[in-house]
N, CA, C and O atoms as a GROMACS GRO file, in nm:
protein
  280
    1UNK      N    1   0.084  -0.117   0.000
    1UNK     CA    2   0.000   0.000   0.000
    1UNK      C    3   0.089   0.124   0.000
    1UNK      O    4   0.114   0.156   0.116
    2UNK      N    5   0.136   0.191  -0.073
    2UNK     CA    6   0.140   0.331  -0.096
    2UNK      C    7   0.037   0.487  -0.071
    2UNK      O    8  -0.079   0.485  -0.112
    3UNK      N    9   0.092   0.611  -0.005
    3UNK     CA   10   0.022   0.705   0.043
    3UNK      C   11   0.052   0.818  -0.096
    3UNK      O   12   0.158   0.822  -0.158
    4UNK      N   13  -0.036   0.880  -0.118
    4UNK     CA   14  -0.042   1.031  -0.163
    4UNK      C   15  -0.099   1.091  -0.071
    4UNK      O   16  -0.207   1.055  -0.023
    5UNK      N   17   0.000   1.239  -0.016
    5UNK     CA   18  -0.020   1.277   0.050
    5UNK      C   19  -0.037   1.432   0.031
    5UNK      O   20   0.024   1.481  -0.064
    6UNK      N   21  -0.113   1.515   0.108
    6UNK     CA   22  -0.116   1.655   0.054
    6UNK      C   23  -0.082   1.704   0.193
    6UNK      O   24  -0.136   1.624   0.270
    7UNK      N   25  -0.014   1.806   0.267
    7UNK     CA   26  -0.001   1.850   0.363
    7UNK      C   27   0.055   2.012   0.374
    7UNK      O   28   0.174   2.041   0.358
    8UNK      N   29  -0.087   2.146   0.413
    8UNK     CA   30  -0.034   2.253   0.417
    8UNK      C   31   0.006   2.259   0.523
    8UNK      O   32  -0.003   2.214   0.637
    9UNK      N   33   0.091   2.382   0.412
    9UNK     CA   34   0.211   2.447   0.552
    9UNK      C   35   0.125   2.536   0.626
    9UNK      O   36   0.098   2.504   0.742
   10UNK      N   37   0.078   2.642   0.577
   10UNK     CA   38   0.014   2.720   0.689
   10UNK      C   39  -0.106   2.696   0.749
   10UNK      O   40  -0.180   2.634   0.672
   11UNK      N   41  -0.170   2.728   0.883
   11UNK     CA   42  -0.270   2.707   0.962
   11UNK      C   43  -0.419   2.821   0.899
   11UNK      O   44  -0.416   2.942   0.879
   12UNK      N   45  -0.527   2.731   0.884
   12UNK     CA   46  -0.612   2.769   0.786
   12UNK      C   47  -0.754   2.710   0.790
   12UNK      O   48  -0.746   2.597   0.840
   13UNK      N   49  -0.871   2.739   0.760
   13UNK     CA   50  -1.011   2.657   0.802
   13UNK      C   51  -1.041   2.530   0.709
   13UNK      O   52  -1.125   2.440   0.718
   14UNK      N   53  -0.882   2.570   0.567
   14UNK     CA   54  -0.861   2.443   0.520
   14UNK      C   55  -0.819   2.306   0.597
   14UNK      O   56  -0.766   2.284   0.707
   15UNK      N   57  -0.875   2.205   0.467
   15UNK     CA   58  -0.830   2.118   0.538
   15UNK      C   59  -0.641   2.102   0.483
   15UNK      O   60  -0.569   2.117   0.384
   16UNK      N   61  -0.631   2.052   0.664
   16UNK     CA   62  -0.483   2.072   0.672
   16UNK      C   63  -0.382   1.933   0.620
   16UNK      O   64  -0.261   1.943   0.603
   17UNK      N   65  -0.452   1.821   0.603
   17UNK     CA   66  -0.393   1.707   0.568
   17UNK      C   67  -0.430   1.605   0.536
   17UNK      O   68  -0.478   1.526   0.618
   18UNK      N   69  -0.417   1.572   0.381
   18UNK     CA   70  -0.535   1.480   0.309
   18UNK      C   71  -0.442   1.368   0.287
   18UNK      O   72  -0.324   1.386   0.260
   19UNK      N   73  -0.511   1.229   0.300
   19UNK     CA   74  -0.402   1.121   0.309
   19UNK      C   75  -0.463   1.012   0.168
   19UNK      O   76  -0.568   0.962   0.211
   20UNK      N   77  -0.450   0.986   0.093
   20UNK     CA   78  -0.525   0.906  -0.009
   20UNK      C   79  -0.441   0.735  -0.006
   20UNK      O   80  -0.347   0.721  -0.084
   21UNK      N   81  -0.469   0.649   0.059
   21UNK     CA   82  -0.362   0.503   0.022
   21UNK      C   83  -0.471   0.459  -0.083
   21UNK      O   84  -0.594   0.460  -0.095
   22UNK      N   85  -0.336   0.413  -0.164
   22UNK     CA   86  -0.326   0.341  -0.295
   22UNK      C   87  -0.282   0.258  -0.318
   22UNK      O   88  -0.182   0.238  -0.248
   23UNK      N   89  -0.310   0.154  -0.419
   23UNK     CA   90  -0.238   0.017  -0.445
   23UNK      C   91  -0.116   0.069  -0.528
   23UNK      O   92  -0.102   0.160  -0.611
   24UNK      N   93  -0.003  -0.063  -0.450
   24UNK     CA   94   0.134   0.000  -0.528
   24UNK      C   95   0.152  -0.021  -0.679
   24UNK      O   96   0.258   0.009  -0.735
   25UNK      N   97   0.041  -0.077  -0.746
   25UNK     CA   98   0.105  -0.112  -0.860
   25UNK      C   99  -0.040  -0.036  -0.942
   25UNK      O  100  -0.118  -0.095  -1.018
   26UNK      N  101  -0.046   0.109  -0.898
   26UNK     CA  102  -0.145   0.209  -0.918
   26UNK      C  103  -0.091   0.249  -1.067
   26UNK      O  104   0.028   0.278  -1.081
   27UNK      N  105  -0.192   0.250  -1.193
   27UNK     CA  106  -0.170   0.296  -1.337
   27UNK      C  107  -0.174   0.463  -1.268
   27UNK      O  108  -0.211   0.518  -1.164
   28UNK      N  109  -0.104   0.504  -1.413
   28UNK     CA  110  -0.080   0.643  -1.421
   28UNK      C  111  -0.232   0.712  -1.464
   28UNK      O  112  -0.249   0.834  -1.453
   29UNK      N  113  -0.331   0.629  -1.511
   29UNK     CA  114  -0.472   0.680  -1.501
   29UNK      C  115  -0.476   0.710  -1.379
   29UNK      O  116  -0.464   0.826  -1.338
   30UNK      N  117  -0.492   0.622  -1.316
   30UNK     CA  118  -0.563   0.663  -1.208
   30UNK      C  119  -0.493   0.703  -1.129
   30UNK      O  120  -0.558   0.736  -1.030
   31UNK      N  121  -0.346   0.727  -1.116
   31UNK     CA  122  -0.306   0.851  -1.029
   31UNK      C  123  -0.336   0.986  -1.086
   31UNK      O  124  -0.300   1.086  -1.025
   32UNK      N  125  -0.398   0.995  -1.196
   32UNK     CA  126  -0.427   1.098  -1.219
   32UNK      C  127  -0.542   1.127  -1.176
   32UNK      O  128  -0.566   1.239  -1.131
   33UNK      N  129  -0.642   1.021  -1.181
   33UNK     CA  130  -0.735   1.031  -1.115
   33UNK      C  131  -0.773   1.103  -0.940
   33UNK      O  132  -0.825   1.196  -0.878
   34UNK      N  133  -0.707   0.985  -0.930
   34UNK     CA  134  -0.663   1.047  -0.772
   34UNK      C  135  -0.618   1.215  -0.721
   34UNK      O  136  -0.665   1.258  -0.615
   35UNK      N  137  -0.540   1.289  -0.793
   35UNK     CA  138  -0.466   1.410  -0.802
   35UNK      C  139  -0.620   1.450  -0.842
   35UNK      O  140  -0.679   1.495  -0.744
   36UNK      N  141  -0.693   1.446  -0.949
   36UNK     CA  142  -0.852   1.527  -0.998
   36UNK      C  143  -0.882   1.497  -0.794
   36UNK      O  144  -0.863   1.588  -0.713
   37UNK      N  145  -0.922   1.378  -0.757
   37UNK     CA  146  -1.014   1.388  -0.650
   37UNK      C  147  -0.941   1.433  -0.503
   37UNK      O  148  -0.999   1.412  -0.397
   38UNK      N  149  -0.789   1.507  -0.508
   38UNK     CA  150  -0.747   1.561  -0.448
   38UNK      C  151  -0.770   1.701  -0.418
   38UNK      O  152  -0.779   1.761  -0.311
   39UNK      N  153  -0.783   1.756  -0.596
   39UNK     CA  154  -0.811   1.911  -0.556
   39UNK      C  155  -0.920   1.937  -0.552
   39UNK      O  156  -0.942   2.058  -0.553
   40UNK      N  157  -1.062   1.830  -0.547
   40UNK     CA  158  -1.142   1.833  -0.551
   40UNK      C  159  -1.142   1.875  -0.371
   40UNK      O  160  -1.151   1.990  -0.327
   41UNK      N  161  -1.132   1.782  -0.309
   41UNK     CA  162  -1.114   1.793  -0.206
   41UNK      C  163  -1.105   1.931  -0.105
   41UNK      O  164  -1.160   1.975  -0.004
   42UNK      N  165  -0.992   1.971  -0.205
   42UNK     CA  166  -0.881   2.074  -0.150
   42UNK      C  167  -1.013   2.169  -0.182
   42UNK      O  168  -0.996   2.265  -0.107
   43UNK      N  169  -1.114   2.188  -0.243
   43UNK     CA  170  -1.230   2.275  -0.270
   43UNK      C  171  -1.167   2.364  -0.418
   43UNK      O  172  -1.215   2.475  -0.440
   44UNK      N  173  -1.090   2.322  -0.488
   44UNK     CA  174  -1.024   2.399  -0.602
   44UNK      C  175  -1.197   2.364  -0.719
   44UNK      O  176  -1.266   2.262  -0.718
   45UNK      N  177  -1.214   2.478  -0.793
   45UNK     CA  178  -1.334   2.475  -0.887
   45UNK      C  179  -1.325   2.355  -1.002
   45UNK      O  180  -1.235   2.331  -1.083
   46UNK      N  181  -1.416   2.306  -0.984
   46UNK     CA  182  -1.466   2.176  -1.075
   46UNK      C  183  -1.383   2.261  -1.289
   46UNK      O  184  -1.321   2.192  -1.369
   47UNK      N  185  -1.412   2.381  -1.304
   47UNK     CA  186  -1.352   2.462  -1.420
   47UNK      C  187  -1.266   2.448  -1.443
   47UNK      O  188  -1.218   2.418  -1.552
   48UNK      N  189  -1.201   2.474  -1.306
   48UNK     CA  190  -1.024   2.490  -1.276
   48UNK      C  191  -0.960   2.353  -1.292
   48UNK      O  192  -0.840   2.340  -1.315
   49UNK      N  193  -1.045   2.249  -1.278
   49UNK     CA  194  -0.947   2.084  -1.264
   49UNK      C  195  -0.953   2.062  -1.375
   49UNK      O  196  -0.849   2.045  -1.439
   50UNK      N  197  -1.112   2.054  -1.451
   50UNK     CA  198  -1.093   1.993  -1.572
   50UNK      C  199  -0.992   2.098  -1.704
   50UNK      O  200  -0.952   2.060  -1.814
   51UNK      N  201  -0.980   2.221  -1.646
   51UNK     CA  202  -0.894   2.260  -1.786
   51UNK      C  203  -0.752   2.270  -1.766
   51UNK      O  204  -0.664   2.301  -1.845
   52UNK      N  205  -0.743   2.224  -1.594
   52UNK     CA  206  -0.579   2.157  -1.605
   52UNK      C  207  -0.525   2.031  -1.606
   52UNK      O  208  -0.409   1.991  -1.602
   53UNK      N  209  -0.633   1.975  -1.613
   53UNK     CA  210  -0.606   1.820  -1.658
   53UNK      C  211  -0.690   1.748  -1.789
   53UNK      O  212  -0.690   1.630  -1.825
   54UNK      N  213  -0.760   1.867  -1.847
   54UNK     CA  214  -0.806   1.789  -1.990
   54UNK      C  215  -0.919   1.729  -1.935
   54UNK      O  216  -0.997   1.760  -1.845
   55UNK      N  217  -0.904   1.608  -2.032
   55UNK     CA  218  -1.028   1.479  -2.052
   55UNK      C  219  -0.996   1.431  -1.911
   55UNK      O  220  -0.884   1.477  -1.888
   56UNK      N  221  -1.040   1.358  -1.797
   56UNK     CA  222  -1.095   1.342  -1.741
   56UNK      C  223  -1.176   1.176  -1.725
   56UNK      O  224  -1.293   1.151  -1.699
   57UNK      N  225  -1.056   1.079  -1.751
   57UNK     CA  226  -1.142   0.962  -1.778
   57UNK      C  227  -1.177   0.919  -1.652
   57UNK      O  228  -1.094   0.901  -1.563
   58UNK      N  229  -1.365   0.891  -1.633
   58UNK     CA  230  -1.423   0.837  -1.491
   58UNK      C  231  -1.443   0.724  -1.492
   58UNK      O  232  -1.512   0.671  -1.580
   59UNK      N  233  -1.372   0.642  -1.369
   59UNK     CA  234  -1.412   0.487  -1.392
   59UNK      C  235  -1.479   0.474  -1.241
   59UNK      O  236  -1.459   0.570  -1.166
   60UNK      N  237  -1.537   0.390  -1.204
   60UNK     CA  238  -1.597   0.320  -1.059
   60UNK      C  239  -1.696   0.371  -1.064
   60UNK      O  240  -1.715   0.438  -1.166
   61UNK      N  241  -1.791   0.366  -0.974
   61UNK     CA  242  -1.919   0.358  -0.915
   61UNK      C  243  -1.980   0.498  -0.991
   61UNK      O  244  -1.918   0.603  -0.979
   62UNK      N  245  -2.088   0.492  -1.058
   62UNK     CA  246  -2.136   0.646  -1.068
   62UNK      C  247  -2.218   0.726  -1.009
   62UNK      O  248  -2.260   0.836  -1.043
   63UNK      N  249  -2.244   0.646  -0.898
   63UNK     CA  250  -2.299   0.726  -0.786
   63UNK      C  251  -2.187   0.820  -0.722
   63UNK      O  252  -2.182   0.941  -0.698
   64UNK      N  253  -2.118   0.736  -0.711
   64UNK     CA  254  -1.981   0.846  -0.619
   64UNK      C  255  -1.926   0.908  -0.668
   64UNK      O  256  -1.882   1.009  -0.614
   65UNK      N  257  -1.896   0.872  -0.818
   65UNK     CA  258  -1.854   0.999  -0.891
   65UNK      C  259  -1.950   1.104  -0.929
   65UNK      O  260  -1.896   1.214  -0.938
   66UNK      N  261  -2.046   1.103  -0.948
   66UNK     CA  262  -2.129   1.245  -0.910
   66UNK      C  263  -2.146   1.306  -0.780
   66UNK      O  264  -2.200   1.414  -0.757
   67UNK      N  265  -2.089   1.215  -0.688
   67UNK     CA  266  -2.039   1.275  -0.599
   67UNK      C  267  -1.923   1.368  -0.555
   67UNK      O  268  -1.911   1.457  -0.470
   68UNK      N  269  -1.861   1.323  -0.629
   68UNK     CA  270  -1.729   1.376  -0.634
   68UNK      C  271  -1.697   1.502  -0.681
   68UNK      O  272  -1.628   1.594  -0.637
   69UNK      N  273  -1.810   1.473  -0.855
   69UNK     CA  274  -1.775   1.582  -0.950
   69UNK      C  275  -1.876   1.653  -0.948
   69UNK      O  276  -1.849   1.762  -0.999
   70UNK      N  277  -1.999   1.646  -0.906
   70UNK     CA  278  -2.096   1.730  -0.906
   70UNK      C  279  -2.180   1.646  -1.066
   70UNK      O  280  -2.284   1.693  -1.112
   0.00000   0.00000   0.00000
């Protein structure tokens, strides 16, 4: 099991430390994936992700990914 980890430096009503474990033998899809449902997280605009990461391929459940993505 492998971590992606996000951790700010400064003190904030953000959240301060997002921990994502992943399987180690994780495709480069879906770490990309993962990084989309990071800054999702991070509250960065649904606008802002998809036109810095393009296409956007969604795989798993599609309940949760309209959760995710709106």
């Amino acid at each position: 099991m492998d971590k992606i980890i996000y951790e700010r430096a400064d003190k904030s009503v953000e959240p301060q430390k997002i921990v994502f474990e992943v399987s180690s033998d994780l495709s480069i899809k879906d770490f990309k994936l993962n990084c989309v449902r990071m800054a999702q997280a991070l509250g960065y605009n649904h606008n802002s992700i998809k036109k810095e990461f393009n296409h956007i391929g969604e795989s798993g459940d599609a309940s949760q990914l309209k959760l995710l993505f709106g």
